[in-house]
C-alpha positions in Angstrom: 0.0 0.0 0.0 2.9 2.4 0.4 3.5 2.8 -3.2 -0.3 3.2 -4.1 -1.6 6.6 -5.6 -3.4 8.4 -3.3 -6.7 9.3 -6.0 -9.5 8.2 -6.8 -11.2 8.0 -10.4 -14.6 7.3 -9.4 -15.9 10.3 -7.3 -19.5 9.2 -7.0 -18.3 5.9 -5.4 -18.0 7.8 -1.8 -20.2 7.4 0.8 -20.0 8.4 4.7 -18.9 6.0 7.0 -21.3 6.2 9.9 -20.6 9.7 12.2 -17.3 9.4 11.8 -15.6 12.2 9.1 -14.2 10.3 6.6 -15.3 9.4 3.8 -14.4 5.6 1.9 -14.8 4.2 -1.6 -17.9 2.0 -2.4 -15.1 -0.6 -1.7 -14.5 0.3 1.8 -10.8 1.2 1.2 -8.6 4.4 1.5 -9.9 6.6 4.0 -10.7 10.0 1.4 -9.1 13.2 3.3 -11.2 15.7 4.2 -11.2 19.7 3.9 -12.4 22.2 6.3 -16.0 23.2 5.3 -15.5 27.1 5.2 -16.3 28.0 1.9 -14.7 31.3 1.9 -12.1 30.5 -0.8 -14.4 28.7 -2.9 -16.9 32.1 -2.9 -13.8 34.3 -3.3 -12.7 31.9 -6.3 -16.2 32.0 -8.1 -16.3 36.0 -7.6 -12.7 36.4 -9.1 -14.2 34.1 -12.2 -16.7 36.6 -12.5 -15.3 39.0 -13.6 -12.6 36.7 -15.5 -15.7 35.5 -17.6 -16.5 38.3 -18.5 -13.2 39.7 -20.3 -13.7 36.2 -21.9 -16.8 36.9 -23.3 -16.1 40.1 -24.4 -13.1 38.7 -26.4 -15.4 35.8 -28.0 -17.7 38.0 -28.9 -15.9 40.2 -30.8 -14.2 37.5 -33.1 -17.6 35.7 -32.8 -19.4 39.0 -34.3 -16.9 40.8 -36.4 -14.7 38.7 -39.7 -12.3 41.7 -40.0 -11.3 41.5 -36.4 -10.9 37.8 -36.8 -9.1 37.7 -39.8 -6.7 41.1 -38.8 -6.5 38.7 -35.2 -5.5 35.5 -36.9 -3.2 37.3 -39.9 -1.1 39.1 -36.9 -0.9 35.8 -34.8 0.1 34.0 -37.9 3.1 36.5 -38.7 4.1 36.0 -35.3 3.1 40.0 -34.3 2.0 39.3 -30.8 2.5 43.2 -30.2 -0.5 43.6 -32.6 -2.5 40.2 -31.4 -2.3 41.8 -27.5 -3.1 44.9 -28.8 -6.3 43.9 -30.9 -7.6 41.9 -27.6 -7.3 44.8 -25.2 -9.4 46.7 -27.2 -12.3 44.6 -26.9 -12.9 46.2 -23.4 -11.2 44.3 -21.4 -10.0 45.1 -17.9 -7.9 41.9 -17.6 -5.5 41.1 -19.9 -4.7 37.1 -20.7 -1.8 35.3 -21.7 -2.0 34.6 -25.5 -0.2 31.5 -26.9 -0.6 30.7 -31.1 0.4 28.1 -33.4 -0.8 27.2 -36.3 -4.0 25.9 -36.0 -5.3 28.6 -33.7 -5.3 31.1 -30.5 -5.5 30.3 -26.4 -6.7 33.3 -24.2 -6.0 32.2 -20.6 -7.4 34.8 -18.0 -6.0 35.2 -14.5 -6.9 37.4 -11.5 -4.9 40.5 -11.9 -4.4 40.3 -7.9 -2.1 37.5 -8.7 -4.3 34.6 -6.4 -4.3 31.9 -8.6 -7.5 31.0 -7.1 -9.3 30.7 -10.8 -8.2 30.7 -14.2 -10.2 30.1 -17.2 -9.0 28.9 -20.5 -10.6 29.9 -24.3 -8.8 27.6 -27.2 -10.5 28.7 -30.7 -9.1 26.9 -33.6 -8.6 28.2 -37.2 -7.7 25.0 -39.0 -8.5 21.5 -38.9 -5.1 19.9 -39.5 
């Protein structure tokens, strides 16, 4: 058992084991750690993503609405003018700016916090070619 992963792939397969606090597979094994129950981070996680979301959404919905921004986006990606790219995405209205990664088949927004607490982060891949 010492050289056993500590995870578990089924996470409906938990049940509670009488009063006690922790919680065991549906095969009775590995006692499942638990977390204090203060939710505080969680909250202060989903407000943070907020506010992430929306800088996400305004992004999508600008290359969603307008085929000169997306081509301009895509064209300046493609040539490798990340100047330009950034540029381009924090005009959409933006208050937080993401990293931006390209390649060749399309464009990755990931937003942060700008506090710097990596409590949330949300991802937007968008593809530009099939191959």
């Amino acid at each position: 058992m010492g050289d056993t992963p500590y995870f578990f792939t089924d996470p409906d397969g938990f049940r509670t084991n009488g009063d006690e606090e922790e919680n065991y597979t549906s095969e009775g094994q590995f006692p499942r750690p638990t977390s204090s129950r203060n939710p505080d981070l969680l909250i202060q996680s989903a407000k943070s993503s907020q506010s992430l979301m929306d800088d996400a959404k305004k992004v999508v919905d600008m290359i969603a609405s307008s085929k000169p921004f997306s081509t301009r986006l895509m064209a300046a990606a493609q040539a490798s003018n990340m100047a330009t790219v950034t540029d381009m995405i924090k005009k959409t209205g933006i208050k937080t700016t993401p990293d931006i990664k390209y390649n060749p088949d399309g464009i990755r927004f990931d937003f942060y916090p700008k506090t710097g607490e990596v409590n949330c982060h949300i991802i937007i891949n968008l593809k530009w070619s099939n191959m």
